[in-house]
N, C-alpha and C positions, 0 to 999 in steps of 0.2 A: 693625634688622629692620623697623621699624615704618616707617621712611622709603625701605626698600625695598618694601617695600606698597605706600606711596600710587604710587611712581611705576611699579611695575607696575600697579597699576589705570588711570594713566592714563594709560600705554602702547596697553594693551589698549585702551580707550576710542577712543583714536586709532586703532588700527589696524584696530576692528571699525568705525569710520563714517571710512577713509578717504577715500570718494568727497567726504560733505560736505568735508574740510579744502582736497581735492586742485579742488572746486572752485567754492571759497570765496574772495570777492573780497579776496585780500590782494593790498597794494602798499604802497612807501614814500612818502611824503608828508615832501619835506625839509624844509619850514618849520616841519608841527607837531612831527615830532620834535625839531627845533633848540629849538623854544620850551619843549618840553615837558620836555628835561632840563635846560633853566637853572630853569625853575621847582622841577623838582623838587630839583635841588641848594640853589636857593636855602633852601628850605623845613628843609636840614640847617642854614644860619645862620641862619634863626630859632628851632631847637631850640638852639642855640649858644648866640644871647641868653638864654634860659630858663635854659638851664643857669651862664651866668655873672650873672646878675639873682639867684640862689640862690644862690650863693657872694660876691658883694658883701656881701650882708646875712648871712653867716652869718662874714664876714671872713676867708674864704682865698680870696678873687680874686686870683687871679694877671692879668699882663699882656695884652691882646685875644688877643693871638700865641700867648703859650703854653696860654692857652686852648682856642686853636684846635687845637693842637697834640696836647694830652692827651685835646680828645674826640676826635677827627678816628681818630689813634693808638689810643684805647680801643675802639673800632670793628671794629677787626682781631678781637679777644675775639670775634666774633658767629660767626667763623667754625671755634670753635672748639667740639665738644660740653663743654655744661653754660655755664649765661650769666653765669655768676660770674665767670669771665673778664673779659668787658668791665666788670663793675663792680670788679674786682680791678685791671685794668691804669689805669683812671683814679685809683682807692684809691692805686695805687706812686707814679704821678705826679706828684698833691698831696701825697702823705708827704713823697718826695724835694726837697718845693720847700718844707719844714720845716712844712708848715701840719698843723693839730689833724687827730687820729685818729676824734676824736667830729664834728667838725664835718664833714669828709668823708663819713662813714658816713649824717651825718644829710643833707648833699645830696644823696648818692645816693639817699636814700629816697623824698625828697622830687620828685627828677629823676623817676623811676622810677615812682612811685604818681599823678603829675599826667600823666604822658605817655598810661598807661592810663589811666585816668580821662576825657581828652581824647579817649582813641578810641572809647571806649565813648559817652562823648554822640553823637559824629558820627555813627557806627554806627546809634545809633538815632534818632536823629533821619532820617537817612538810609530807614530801615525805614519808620515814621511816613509818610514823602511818596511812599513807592515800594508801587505797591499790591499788588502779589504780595507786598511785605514783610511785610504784614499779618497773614500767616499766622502768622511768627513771633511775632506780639504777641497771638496769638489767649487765651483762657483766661486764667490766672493768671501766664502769661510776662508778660504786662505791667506787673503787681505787683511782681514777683518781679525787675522790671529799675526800676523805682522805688524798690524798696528798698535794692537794693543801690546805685545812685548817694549816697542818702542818707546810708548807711552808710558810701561812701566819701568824703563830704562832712564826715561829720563825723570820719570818721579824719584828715583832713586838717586840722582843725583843731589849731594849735602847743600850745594846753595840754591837748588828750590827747596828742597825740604825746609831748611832755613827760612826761608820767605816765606813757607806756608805756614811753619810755625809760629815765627814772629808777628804774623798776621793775627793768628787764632791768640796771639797769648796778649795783644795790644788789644785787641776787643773785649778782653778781661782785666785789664786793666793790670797786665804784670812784664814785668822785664823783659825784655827779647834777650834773644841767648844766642850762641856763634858754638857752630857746631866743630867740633875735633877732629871728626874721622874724614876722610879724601876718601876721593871717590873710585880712585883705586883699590883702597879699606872695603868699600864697598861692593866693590866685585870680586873681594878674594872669597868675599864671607858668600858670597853668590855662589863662588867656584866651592867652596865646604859643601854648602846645601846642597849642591849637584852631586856631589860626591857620597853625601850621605844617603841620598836618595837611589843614586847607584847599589852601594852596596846593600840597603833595604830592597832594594827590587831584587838583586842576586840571591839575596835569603828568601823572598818571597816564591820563586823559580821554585828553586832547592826545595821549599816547603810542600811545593803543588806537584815536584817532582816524586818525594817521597809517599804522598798517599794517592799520586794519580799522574800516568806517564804523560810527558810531554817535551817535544823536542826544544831539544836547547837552542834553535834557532827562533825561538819567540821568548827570549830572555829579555831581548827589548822591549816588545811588545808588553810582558806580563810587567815590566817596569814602572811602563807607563803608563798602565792600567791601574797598576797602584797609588803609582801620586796623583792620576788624575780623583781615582773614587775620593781616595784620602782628602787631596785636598776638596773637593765637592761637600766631603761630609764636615772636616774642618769651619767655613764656609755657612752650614748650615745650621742657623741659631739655635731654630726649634728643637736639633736632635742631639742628644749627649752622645758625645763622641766620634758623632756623625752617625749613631746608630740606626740601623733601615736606609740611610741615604749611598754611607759606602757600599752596602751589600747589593744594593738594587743598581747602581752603577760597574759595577764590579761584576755582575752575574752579567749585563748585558755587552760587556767589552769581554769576558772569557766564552761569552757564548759563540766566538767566532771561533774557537778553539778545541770545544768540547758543548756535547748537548746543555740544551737548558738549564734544566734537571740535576745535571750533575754538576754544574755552573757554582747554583744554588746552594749544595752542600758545601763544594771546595768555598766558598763565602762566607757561609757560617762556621767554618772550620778555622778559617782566616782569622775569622774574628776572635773566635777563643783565645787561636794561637797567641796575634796580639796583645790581645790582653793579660794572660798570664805571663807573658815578656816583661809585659809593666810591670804589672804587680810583684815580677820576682826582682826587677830593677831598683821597684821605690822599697820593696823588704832589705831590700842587698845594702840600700846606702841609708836604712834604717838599724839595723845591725851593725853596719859599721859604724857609725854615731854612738852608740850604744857601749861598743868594746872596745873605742879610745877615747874616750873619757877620760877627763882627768880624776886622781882619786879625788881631788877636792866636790871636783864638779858630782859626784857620784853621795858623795857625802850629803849634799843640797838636796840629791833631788832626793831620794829617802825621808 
C-alpha cells in the first residue's frame, strides 16, 4: 500500500505540472549513456571484489566465477518483498559449496553493515559541499550524523562484533567463534564500497546527463543522492528492491536540481535503467556458466 502511495503521489506530481515535463529538454545522448552504464555496471565488480576480499579472509572463497555467480544470482532476492531473500539466496549458495554457516552469516554482515556505512559517508559528505544541503545538517542533525558514523565505526570493529556474536551464539547454546579479519581488513573493504559507490554515482551523472542537462558540478551531489535513495530503499522491507521508496527519495533530493515533474521521470527512467543493468549482468554470468562447461558437465545436464 505504502508503495502504491509514493507512486500515486508521483503520478499526480507529473500530471498536475505536465506542461514543465512535456517541455522539458529531454533527448538521448548516445555516448553518455554508453559510458554511463559500463561505469555503472562496472561499479557491481567492485562490490564483487568487497565482497570476495571478505570471504578470502573469512576462508570460504570460492573461485572468481562462482563468486560471480552467487552474488550476481543473489541479486534476483531484491526483487522480492522482504530483503532477506538476497541474503538467504547467497546464505544457500555458500552452504551448498560446503563452506561454515557462521562464517557466511558473518560476511553477510559484514558485506551489508560496510556497504551502508559507505553510503552514508558519501551522502554526507555530498550534503557538506551542496549548499541547499545545508539545511539538512542544520541544528543537532549534524551531531546526530556524527554520532552515528562513530557508532557505526565502532560496531565495525572484529572484537565487538565478536563479543556480539559470541553472545547471540552462547544463548543458543553453540560454540563462540574468533574472528579472522582485522580491522584494517575492515576498512579497506569500506574504502572498496566507497569507491564503488563513486563510480555508480559517476555513471549515474552520465546517465541523467545524457537524457537531461546538468552540470557537472552536482556530480557529488547526484552521488549522494543515489546511495542515499538506494540505500533508503535497501533498508526498506516492505518494498522489493526498494521500489517506490528510492524514487520518492530521489525525486525529492533532484528536485533541488531540476522541477518536480521532471525529477519524477528522470526516477523512473533510473529505475529501468537499473534494472536492466542487472538483468543483463545476471544473463552475462548466466551465459557464461553455460559456454564453459565442462563436456562432461554438458553431457549431465541433457
Amino acid at each position: 500500500m505504502i508503495v502504491i502511495a509514493i507512486f500515486t503521489f508521483l503520478g499526480k506530481m507529473v500530471w498536475d505540472n505536465w506542461i514543465q515535463v512535456r517541455d522539458a529538454s529531454f533527448s538521448l545522448q548516445p555516448f553518455p549513456f554508453i559510458l554511463s552504464t559500463l561505469l555503472f555496471a562496472f561499479s557491481y565488480f567492485i562490490q564483487i571484489w568487497a565482497w570476495y576480499f571478505i570471504t578470502l579472509k573469512l576462508d570460504i572463497a570460492l573461485s572468481f566465477k562462482k563468486t560471480l555467480e552467487g552474488w550476481l544470482y543473489s541479486q534476483l532476492g531484491k526483487y522480492v518483498p522482504g530483503k532477506v531473500w538476497i541474503l538467504l539466496g547467497r546464505f544457500t549458495f555458500y552452504q551448498s559449496q560446503g563452506k561454515s554457516k557462521k562464517a557466511i552469516s558473518i560476511a553477510l554482515y559484514f558485506e551489508t553493515i560496510t556497504i551502508i556505512m559507505a553510503a552514508g559517508i558519501i551522502s554526507f559528505v555530498a550534503l557538506i559541499f551542496f549548499k541547499e544541503g545545508r539545511l539538512f545538517l542544520s541544528g543537532t542533525t549534524f551531531g546526530w550524523v556524527i554520532f552515528l558514523l562513530i557508532v557505526a565505526l565502532i560496531v565495525l570493529h572484529p572484537q565487538v562484533l565478536q563479543k556480539i556474536f559470541n553472545w547471540i551464539l552462547i544463548q543458543f547454546k553453540k560454540e563462540p567463534i574468533s574472528l579472522s579479519l582485522s580491522y584494517s581488513d575492515i576498512l579497506w573493504v569500506l574504502m572498496i564500497c566507497i569507491l564503488s559507490w563513486i563510480i555508480g554515482g559517476i555513471g549515474f551523472y552520465l546517465f541523467v546527463q545524457s537524457v537531461f542537462s546538468v552540470s557537472p558540478s552536482h556530480i557529488l551531489f547526484l552521488t549522494g543522492a543515489l546511495a542515499f535513495s538506494s540505500t533508503l530503499g535497501l533498508i526498506a522491507l516492505f518494498a522489493p528492491s526498494g521500489l517506490g521508496v528510492r524514487e520518492g527519495v530521489l525525486v525529492y533530493l533532484l528536485s533541488y536540481l531540476m522541477p518536480g515533474s521532471v525529477a519524477v521521470v528522470i526516477s523512473v527512467l533510473t529505475r529501468i535503467w537499473i534494472t536492466l543493468i542487472e538483468i543483463g549482468l545476471i544473463g552475462m554470468i548466466y551465459l557464461l556458466g553455460r559456454f564453459t562447461k565442462t563436456p562432461e558437465k554438458r553431457v549431465q545436464d541433457v
